[in-house]
C-alpha positions in Angstrom: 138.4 82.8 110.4 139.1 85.7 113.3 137.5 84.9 116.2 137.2 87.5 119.2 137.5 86.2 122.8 135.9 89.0 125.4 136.5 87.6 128.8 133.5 90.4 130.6 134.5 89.0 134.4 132.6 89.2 136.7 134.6 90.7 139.2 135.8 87.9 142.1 135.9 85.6 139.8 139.2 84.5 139.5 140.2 87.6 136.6 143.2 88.4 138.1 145.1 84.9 138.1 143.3 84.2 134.8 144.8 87.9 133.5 148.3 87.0 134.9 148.4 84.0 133.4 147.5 85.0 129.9 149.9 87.8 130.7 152.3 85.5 131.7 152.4 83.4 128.2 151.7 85.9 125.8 154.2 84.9 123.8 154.1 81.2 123.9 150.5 81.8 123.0 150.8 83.9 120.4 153.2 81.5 118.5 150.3 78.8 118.8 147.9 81.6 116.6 146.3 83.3 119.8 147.1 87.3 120.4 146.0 88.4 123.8 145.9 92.4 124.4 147.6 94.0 126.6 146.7 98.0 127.7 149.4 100.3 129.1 151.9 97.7 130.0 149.4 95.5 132.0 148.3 92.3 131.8 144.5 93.5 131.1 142.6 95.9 129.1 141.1 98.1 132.2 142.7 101.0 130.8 141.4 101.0 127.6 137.9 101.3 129.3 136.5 104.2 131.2 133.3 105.8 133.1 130.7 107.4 131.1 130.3 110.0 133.7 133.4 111.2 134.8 132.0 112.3 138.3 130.8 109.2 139.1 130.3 105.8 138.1 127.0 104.5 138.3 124.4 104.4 136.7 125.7 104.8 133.6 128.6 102.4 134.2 131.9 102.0 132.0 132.3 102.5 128.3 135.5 102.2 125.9 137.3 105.3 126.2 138.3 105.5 122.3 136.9 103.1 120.1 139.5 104.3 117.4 141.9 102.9 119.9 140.4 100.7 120.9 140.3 99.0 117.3 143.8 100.1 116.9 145.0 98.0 120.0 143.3 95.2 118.2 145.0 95.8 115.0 148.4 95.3 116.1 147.9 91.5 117.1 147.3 89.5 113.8 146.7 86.5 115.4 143.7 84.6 113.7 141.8 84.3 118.0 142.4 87.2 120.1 141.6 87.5 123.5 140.5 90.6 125.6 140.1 90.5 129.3 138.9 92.9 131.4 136.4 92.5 134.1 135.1 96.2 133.7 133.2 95.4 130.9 130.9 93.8 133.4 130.4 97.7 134.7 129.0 98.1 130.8 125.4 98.9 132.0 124.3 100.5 129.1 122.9 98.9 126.1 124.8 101.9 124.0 128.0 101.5 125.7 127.6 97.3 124.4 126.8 98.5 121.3 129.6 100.8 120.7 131.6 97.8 121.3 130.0 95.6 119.1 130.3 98.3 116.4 134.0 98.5 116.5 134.9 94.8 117.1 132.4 93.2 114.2 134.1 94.1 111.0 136.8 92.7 112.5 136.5 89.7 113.7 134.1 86.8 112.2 133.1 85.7 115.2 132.7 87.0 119.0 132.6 85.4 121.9 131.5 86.5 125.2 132.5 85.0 128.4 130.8 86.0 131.7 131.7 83.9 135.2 129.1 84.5 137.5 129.0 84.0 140.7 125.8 83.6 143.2 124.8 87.2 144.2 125.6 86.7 148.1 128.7 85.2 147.7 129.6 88.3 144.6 128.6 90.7 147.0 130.1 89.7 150.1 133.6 89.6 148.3 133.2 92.7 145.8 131.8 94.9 149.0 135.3 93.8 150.3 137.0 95.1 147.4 135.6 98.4 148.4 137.7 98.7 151.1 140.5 99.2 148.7 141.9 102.5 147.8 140.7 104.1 144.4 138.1 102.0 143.8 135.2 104.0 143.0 132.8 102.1 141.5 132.7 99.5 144.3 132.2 102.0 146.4 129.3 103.5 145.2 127.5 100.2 144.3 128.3 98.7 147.7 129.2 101.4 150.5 131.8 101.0 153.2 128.9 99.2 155.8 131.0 97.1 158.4 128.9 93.8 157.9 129.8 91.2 155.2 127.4 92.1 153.0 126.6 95.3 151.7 122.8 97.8 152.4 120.7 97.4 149.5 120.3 100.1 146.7 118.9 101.1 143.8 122.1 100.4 141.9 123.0 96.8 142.5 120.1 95.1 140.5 121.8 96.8 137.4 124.9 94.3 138.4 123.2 91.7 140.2 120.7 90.7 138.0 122.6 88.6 135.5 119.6 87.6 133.2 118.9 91.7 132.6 123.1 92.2 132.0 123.6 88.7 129.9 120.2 89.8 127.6 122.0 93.6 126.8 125.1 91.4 125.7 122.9 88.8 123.4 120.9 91.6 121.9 124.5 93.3 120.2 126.2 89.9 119.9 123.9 87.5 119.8 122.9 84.8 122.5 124.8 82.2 120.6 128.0 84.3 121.7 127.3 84.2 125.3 129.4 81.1 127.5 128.4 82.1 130.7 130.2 79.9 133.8 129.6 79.7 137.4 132.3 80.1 139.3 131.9 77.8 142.4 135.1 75.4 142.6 132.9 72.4 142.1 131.6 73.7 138.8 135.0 74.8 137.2 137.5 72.4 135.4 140.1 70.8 138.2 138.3 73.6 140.3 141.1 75.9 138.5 140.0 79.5 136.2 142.8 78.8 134.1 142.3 75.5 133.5 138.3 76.1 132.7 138.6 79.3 130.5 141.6 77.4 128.3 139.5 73.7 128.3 136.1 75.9 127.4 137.7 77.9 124.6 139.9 75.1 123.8 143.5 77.1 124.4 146.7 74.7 124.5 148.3 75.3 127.6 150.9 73.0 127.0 154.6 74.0 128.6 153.0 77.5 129.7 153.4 78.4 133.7 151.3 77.6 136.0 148.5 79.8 136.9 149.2 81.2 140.7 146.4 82.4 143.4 146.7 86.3 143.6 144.0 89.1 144.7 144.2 87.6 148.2 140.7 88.6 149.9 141.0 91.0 153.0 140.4 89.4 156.5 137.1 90.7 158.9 139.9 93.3 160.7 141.5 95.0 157.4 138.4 95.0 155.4 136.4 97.3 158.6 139.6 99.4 158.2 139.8 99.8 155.0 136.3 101.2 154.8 136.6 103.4 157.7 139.9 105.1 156.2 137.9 105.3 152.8 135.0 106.9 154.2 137.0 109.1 156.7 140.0 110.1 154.8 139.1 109.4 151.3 143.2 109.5 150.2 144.2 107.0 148.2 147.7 106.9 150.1 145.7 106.5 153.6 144.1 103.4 152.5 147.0 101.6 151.1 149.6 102.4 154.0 146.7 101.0 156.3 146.6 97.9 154.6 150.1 97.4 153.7 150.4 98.2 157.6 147.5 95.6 159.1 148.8 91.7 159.0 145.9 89.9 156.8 144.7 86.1 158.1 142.6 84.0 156.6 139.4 85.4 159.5 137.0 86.6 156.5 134.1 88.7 157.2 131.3 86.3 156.3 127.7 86.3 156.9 125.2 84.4 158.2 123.2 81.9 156.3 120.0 83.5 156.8 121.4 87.1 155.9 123.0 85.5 152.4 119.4 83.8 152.0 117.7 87.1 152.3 120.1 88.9 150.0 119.9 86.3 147.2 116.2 86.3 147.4 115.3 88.6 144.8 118.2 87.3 142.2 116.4 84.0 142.5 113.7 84.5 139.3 116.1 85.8 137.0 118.9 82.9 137.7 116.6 80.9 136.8 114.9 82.9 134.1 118.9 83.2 132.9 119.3 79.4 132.9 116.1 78.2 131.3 117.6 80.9 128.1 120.9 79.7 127.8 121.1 76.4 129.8 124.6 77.0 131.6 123.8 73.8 134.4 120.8 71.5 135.8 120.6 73.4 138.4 117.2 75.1 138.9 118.4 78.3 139.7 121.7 78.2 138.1 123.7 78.5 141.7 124.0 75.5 143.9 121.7 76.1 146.7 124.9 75.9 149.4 124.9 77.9 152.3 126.6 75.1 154.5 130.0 76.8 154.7 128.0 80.0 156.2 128.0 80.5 160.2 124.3 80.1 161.4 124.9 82.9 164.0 127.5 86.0 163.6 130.8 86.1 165.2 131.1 88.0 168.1 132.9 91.2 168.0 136.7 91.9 167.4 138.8 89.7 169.7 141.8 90.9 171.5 144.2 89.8 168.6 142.0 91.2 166.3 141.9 94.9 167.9 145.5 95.2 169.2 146.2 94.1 165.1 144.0 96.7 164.2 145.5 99.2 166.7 148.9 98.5 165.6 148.3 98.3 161.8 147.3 102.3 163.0 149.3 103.2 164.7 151.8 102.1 162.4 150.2 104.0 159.3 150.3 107.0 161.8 154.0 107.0 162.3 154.4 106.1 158.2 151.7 109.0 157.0 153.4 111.8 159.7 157.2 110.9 158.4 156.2 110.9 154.7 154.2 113.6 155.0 156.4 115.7 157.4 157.5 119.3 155.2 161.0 119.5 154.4 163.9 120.9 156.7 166.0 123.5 155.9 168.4 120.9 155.5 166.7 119.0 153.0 166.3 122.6 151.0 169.6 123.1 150.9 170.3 119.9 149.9 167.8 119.9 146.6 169.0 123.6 145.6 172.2 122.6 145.4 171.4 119.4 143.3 169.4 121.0 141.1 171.6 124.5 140.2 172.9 123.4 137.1 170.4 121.6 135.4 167.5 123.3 136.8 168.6 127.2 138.7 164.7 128.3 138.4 163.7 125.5 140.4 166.6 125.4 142.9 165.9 129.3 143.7 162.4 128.2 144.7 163.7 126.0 147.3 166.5 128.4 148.3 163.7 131.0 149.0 161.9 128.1 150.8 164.8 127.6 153.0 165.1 131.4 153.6 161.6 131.2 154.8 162.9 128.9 157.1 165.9 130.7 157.9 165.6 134.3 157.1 169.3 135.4 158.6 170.9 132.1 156.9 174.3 133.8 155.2 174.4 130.8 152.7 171.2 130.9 151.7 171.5 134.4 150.6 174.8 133.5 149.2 173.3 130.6 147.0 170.3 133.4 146.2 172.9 135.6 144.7 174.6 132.7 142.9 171.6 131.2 141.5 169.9 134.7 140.5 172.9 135.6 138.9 173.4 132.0 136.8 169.5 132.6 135.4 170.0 136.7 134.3 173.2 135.4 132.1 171.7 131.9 130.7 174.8 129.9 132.1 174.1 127.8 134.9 177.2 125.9 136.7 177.5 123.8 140.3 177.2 126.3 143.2 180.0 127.0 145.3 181.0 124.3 147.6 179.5 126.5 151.7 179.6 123.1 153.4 182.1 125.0 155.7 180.1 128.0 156.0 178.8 129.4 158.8 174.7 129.5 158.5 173.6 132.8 160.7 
């Protein structure tokens, strides 16, 4: 019998360590009769999923970009369990884009699994709103915005993720509720408080002599999470963002919120955990979440401390110095240089820089030397090395 594992996420939910790992001991697993896919060299399938809407991602969510590919992918591991793992497919918030799915994987599998962690809707949104102060992360940012407090301003879109009964009932209806094993993630409620060691005990994976599973995804502190957001929403450059983080020191100061603002934001989720756990009857708990707010400060922290903004003004400054060096347009030197690399194998693209360099340098001798050369290489179809100017004079 073929049996389809689809690990959905959630997002912060350990996917990344559980990804790696699986990664990790592909091969060891595979010789115990379990495939695990892999898409585009990663340890994941994200890439084998996609927006509906190109423009932007919500509402209609993600979708798999080619199911013909998608079933492909699947073909090539002949395993008799398979496992696919990719926390996007919790971005599947359309009951078509689910059923697409279900349409390609079903005549080929026996049976389908679906695993969804889940984690209490404060404590998801606190840490995926901190995700948004990535670079290139799109949907995050248009389900949670780039606010400055822990957790996000409400909108019309986050029910669509946040209420897990509506998103676990779109899953059952293509797949069946008797596919669904839904987890919390809360440390207390996993197997030796370890995603690894839960998803593999659940869905009863040997892990014998495979690696250990390793912490990864480290969350953002209070300081680099502000910054993030700011350089999001004021640059928008995917390479402003990461030199901003890469040049801000992280610490273990996360941007948390109070106990009465996570109360108030889990509020409305309340109904439907429970709704969620009197259908499928994940825990005892009433309301499927342990009803934990101890670890929460009862008033907010003060603003940015010294520390705090002389590492954010240096983690700046810093990206300044990096962005304006990296950035900076090349010398005439640096022309040169390129043009007379790339004569032989390329002389169209080495008279580009050379007329670059003459812009530069309009009264250059070499440079109108090298012109001549190179001009002279591409009307007779032989390119060779340029002559050697290094003792030329320039002007």
């Amino acid at each position: 019998m073929r049996h389809l594992i689809l690990h959905i996420g959630s997002h912060k939910t350990g996917t990344t360590a559980l990804q790696q790992w699986l990664g990790g001991n592909a091969a060891i697993l595979a010789s115990r009769g379990l495939g695990y896919l892999r898409a585009g060299g990663e340890p994941h399938a994200h890439r084998l999923l996609s927006q509906v809407d190109p423009e932007r991602s919500l509402p209609g969510g993600h979708r798999v970009h080619n199911p013909q590919k998608f079933a492909e992918a699947l073909s090539e591991l002949p395993q008799d369990t398979v496992v696919v793992s990719s926390e996007n497919f919790s971005f599947f918030l359309d009951p078509e884009t689910i059923k697409t799915l279900a349409d390609t994987v079903k005549p080929m599998f026996d049976k389908v699994s679906v695993v969804c962690y889940l984690r209490r809707q404060d404590r998801q949104a606190a840490s995926h709103h901190m995700e948004g102060a990535r670079a290139d992360r799109r949907t995050e940012w248009e389900l949670w915005g780039h606010g400055f407090k822990a957790l996000p301003e409400r909108n019309s879109y986050q029910p669509l993720y946040l209420n897990y009964f509506n998103r676990m009932k779109m899953w059952a209806d293509q797949f069946g509720a008797e596919s669904l094993v839904v987890r919390v993630f809360d440390r207390n409620h996993l197997v030796n408080g370890d995603i690894v060691a839960d998803f593999t005990q659940v869905m009863g994976i040997d892990r014998t002599d495979c690696t250990k599973s390793k912490d990864v995804n480290t969350s953002l502190d209070r300081v680099k999470s502000r910054m993030g957001h700011m350089a999001n929403v004021i640059g928008g450059r995917e390479i402003l963002t990461r030199t901003l983080l890469v040049s801000t020191k992280n610490t273990e100061a996360l941007l948390r919120p109070t106990k009465a603002e996570a109360r108030a934001f889990l509020a409305p989720y309340r109904a439907s955990n429970a709704q969620l756990n009197a259908w499928l009857k994940v825990n005892d708990l009433p309301e499927l979440f342990p009803d934990d707010f101890d670890d929460l400060p009862d008033v907010a922290p003060s603003d940015w401390t010294d520390e705090e903004f002389t590492r954010a003004m240096r983690g700046a400054i810093t990206t300044l110095a990096r962005m304006t060096h990296e950035t900076a347009m090349p010398t005439y030197a640096d022309l040169r240089a390129a043009a007379q690399a790339l004569a032989q194998t390329e002389p169209h693209r080495a008279l580009r820089l050379v007329e670059a360099a003459l812009a530069q340098r309009p009264k250059a001798k070499v440079m109108w030397a090298m012109q001549a050369e190179l001009e002279a290489f591409i009307k007779s179809g032989r390119a060779s090395p340029l002559t050697d100017y290094s003792d030329a004079d320039e002007d």
